[in-house]
C-alpha positions as CSV (number, residue, x, y, z in Angstrom):
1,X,59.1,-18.3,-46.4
2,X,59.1,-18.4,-42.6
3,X,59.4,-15.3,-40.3
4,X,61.4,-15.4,-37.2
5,X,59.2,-14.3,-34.4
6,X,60.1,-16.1,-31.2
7,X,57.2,-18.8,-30.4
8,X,56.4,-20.0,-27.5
9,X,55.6,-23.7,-26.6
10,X,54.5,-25.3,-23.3
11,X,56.6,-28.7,-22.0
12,X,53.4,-30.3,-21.7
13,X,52.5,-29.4,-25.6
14,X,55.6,-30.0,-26.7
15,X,55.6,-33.8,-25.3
16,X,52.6,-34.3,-26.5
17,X,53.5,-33.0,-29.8
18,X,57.1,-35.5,-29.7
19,X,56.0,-38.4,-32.3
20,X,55.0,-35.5,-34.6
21,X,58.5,-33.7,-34.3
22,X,59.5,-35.2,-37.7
23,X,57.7,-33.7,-39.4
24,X,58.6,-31.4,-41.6
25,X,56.6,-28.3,-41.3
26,X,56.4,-28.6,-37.4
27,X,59.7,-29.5,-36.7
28,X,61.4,-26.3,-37.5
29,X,58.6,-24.6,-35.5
30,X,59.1,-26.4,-32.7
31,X,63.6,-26.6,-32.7
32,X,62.9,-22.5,-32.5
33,X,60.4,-22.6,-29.7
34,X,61.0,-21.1,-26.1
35,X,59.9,-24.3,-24.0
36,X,57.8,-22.7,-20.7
37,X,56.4,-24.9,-17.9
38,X,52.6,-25.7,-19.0
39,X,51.3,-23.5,-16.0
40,X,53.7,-20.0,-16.5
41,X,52.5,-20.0,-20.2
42,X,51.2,-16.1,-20.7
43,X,47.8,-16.2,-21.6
44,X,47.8,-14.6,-24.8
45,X,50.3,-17.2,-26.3
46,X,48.6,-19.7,-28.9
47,X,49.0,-23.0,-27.1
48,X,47.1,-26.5,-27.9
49,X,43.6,-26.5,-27.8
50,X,43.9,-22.3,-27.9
51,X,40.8,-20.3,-29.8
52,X,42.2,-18.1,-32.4
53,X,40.9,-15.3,-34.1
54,X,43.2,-14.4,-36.7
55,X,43.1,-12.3,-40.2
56,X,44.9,-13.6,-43.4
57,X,46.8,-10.4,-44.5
58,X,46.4,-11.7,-48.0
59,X,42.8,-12.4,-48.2
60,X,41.6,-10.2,-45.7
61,X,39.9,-13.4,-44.3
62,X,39.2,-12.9,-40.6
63,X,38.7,-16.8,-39.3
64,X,38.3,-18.7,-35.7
65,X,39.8,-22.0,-35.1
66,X,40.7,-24.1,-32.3
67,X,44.6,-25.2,-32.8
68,X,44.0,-29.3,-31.9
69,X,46.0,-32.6,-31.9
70,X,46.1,-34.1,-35.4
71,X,43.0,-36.8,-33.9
72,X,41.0,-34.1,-33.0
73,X,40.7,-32.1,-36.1
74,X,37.1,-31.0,-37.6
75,X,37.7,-28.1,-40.1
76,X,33.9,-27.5,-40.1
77,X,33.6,-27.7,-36.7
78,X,36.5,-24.9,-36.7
79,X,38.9,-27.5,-35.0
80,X,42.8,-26.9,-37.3
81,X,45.0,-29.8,-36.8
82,X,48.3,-28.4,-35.9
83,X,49.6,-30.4,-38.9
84,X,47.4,-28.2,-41.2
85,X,49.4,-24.7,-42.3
86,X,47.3,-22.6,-40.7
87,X,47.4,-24.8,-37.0
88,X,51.9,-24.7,-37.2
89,X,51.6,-21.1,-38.3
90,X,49.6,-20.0,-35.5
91,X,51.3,-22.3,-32.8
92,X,53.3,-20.2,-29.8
93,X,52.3,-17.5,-31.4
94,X,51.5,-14.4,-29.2
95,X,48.5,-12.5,-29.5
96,X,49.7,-9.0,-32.1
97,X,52.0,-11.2,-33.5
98,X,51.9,-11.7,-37.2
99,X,53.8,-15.1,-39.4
100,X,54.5,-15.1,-43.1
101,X,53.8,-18.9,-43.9
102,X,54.3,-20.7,-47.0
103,X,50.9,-22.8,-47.6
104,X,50.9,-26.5,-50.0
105,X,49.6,-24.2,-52.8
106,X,53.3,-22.6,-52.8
107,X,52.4,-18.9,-52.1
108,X,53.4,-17.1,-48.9
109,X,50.7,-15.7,-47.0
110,X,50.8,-13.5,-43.7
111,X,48.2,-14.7,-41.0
């Protein structure tokens, strides 16, 4: 189960992103995106390469990750592909806003 919050995606992420838009998971996320030019972005929306500090509602986990290109993940360097669950939850995200995700092991969870 997906909440509806509008997300916001930058052109520039969103070409990038392209050969990925098949993908399952990401390419509902990005069909329901507002696409902004790369430089009027608001600041406190999650882009590519953003640092997020987020809390999972459902284990009260508080967690910092860098949202990166697939290539460029490094879970213990705190670097979340945006293929994981937690990198497409958190994508165009704005800061306050909260998603109800479904992660692989079936169960909804509210980051």
């Amino acid at each position: 189960m997906k909440q509806e919050n509008a997300i916001i995606i930058t052109d520039l992420d969103l070409a990038r992103l392209g050969h990925l838009a098949d993908d399952p998971t990401l390419a509902p996320e990005l069909d329901r995106a507002d696409v902004v030019p790369f430089d009027t972005v608001p600041p406190n929306v999650v882009t590519m390469n953003s640092r997020v500090v987020f809390k999972d509602q459902t284990t009260g986990e508080i967690r910092t990750v860098t949202i990166v290109y697939p290539q460029d993940a490094d879970p213990s360097g705190g670097k979340v592909s945006v293929m994981a669950p937690v990198g497409s939850a958190l994508l165009g995200l704005s800061v306050g806003q909260s998603i109800e995700w479904c992660f692989p092991d079936g169960r909804p969870r509210t980051l």
